[in-house]
TIFI-397064 format. One record per residue (C-alpha): residue number from 1; residue in one letter; x, y, z. Coordinates in steps of 0.1 Angstrom, whole numbers, plus 2048, in hexadecimal, padded with zeros to 3 digits. Layout:
<filos>
<NUM,'A',<X,Y,Z>> ...
</filos>
This chain:
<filos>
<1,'X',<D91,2DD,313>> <2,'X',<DB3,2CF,30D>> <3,'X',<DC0,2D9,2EA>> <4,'X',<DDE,2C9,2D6>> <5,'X',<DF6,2E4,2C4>> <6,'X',<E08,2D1,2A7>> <7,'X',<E23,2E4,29C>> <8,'X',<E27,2DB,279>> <9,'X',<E34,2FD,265>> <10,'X',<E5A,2F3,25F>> <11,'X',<E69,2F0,23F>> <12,'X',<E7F,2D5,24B>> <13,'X',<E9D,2E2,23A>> <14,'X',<EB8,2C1,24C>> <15,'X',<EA0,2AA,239>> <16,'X',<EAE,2B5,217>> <17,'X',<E88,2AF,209>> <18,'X',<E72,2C8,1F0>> <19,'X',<E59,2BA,205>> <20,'X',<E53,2C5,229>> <21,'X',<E5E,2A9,242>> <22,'X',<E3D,2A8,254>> <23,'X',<E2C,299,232>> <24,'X',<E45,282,229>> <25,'X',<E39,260,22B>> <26,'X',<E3C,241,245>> <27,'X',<E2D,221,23B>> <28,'X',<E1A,236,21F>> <29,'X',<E0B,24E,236>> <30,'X',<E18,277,23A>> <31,'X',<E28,276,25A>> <32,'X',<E13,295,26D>> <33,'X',<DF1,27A,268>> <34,'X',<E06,260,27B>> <35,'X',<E0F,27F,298>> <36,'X',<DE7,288,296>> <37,'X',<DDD,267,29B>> <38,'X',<DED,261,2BF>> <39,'X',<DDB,281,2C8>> <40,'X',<DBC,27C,2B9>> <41,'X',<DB9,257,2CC>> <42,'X',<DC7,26B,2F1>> <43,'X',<DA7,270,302>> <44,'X',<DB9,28E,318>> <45,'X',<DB5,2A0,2F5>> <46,'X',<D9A,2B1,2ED>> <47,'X',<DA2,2C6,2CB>> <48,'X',<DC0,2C7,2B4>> <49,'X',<DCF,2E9,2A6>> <50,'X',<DE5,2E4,288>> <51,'X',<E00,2FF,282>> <52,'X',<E0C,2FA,25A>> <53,'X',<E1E,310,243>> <54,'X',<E05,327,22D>> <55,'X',<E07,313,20E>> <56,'X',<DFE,2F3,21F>> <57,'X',<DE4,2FF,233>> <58,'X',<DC9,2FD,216>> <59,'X',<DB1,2DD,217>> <60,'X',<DC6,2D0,234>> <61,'X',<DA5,2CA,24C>> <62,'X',<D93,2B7,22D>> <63,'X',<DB3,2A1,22F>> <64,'X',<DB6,29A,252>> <65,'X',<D8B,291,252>> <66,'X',<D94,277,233>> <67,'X',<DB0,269,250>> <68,'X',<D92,269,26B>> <69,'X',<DA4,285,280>> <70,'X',<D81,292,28D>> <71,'X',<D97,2A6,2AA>> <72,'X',<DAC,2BE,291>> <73,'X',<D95,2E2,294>> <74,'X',<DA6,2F9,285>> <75,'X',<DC5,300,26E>> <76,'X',<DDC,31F,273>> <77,'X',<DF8,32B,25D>> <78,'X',<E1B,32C,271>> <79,'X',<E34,346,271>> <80,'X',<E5B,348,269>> <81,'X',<E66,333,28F>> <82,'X',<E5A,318,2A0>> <83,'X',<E4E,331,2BE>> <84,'X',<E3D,349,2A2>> <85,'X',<E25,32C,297>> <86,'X',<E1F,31A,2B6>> <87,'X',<E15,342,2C3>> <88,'X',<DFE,340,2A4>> <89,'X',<DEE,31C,2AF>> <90,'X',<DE9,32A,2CF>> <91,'X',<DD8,34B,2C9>> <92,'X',<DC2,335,2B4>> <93,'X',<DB7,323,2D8>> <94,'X',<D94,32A,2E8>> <95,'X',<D9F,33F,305>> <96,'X',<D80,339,318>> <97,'X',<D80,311,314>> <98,'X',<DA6,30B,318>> <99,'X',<DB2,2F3,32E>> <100,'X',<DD9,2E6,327>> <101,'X',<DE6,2EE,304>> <102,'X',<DFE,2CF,2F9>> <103,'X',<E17,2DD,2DF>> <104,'X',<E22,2C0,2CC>> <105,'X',<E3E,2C1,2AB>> <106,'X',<E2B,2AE,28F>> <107,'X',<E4C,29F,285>> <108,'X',<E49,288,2A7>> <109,'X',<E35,26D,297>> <110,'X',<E36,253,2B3>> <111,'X',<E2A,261,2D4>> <112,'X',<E11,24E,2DF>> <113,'X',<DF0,25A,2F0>> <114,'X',<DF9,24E,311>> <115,'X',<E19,266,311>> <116,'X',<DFF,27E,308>> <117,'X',<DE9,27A,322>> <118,'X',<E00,272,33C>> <119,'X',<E10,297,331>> <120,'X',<DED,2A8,330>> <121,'X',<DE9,2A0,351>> <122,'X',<E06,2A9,362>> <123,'X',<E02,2CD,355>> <124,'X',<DDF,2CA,362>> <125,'X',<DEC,2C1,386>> <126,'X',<E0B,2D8,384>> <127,'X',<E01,2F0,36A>> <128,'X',<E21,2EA,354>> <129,'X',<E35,2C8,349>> <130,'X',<E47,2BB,32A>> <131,'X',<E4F,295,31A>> <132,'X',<E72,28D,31E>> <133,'X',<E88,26F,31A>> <134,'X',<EAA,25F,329>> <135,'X',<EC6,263,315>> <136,'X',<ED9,247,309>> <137,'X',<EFC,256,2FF>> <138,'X',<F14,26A,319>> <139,'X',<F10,28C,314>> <140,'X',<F2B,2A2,314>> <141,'X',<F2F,2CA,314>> <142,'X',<F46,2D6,2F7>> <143,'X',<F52,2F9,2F1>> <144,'X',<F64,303,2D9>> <145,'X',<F6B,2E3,2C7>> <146,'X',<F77,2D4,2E8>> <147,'X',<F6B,2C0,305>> <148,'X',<F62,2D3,321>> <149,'X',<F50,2BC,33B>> <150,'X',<F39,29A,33B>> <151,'X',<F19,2A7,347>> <152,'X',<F05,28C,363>> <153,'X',<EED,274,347>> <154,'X',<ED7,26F,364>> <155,'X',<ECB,293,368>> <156,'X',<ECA,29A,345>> <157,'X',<EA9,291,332>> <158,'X',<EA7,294,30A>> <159,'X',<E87,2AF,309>> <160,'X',<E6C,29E,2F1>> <161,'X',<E48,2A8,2EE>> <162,'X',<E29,2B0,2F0>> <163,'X',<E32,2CE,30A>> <164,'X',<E14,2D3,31C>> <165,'X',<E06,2F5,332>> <166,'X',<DEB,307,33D>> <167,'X',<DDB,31F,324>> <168,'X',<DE2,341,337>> <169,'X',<E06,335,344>> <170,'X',<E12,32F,31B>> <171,'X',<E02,34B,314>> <172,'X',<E12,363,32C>> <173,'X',<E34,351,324>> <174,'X',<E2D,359,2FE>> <175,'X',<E27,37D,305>> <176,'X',<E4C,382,314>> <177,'X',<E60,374,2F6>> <178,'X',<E6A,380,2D6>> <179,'X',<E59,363,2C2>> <180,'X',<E71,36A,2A3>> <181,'X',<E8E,35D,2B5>> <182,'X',<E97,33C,2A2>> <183,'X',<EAB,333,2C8>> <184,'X',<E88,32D,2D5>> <185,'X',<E83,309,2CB>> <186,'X',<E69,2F9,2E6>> <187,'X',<E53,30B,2FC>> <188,'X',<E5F,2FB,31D>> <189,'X',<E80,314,31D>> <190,'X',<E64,333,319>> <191,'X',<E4E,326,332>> <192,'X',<E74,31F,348>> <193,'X',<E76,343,341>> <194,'X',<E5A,34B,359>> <195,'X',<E6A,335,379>> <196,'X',<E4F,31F,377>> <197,'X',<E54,2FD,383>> <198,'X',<E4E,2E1,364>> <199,'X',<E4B,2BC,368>> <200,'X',<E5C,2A7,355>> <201,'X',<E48,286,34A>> <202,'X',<E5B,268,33C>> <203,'X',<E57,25C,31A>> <204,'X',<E64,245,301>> <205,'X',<E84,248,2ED>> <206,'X',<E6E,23D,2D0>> <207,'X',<E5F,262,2D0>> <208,'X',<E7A,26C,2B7>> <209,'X',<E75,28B,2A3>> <210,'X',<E7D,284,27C>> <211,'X',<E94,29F,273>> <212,'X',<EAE,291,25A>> <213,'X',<EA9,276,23D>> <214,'X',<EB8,257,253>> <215,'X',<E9A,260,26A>> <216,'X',<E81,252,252>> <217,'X',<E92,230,250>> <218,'X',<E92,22B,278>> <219,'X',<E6D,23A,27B>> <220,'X',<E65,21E,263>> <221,'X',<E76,204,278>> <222,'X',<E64,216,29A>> <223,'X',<E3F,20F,285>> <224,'X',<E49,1EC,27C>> <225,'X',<E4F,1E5,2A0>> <226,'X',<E2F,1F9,2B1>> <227,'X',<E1B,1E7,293>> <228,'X',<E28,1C5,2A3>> <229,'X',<E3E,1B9,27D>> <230,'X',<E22,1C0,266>> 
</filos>
């Protein structure tokens, strides 16, 4: 059994909102039912963890059945980092029916289920890969306020997700972190930790996480295109 993590326990403190950015709204709906959707239509997915904060947790599965998300199982309370409450999501998975576990931030709204699948599976084949996308801008290394090198734009990928691996290999990469370190921000650079190779599976630019208030006016030009003007 595949199972969808959706990490969706941050307070979102860049989009200077009393409201967590996950549950802000595009096109009138909170932004994590959009993120469900694409996972609930991927048939690579088999059940849907959602990771929230504590107080949002309450009558969050009645809301996702009103939104026809018959895939969300369960709903775990996250903890003070991203790595805490993706753990928490995790130790919530069925050890003896898990297949690849697809950690996904709910603030990515418009990954679409064949990124999904095409990610699920290449963890399947290879036992670990991540979404990733071509940067558009040269990238350069600064230090200390200064230029230090351009770094090669056609080795570089932007790192997106869902991150997908085996049950037992994000497990054991789990158990040799400190999951209260705020420096751990996707589970590819634990799972690096091990020398394990990932694959890297290439998705759309459109896959842009909404972090900052700007980000709510380009996701609602991304849905106006996707939804063909209407």
């Amino acid at each position: 059994m595949n199972v969808a993590i959706i990490a969706a326990a941050g307070q979102g403190q860049r989009m200077a909102s009393d409201k967590p950015k996950q549950f802000l709204k595009l096109a009138g709906t909170p932004i994590i039912f959009h993120t469900l959707k694409a996972f609930e239509e991927c048939a690579a997915i088999d059940e849907i963890i959602v990771v929230l904060r504590a107080e949002d947790t309450a009558n969050f599965l009645s809301l996702a059945q009103k939104q026809n998300l018959r895939k969300v199982a369960r709903v775990v309370s996250g903890g003070s980092t991203r790595a805490e409450s993706v753990l928490r999501g995790l130790q919530a998975v069925r050890e003896a029916t898990a297949g690849v576990v697809a950690v996904h931030d709910a603030a990515r709204p418009f990954v679409t289920p064949d990124e999904i699948s095409r990610t699920v599976e290449a963890a399947r084949l290879d036992g670990a890969a991540i979404l990733v996308s071509s940067p558009v801008d040269t990238i350069k290394e600064i230090k200390d306020g200064l230029v230090v090198q351009t770094l090669n734009r056609t080795v570089i990928r932007n790192a997106l997700t869902p991150q997908c691996f085996g049950y037992m290999l994000l497990r054991r990469a789990y158990e040799e972190v400190n999951v209260s370190d705020p420096k751990l921000t996707d589970e590819s650079a634990l799972v690096e930790r091990l020398g394990v190779r990932i694959v890297a599976v290439e998705g759309s630019a459109r896959n842009i996480k909404i972090t900052r208030p700007e980000d709510l006016a380009i996701g609602e030009a991304i849905l106006k295109e996707v939804s063909g003007g209407q």
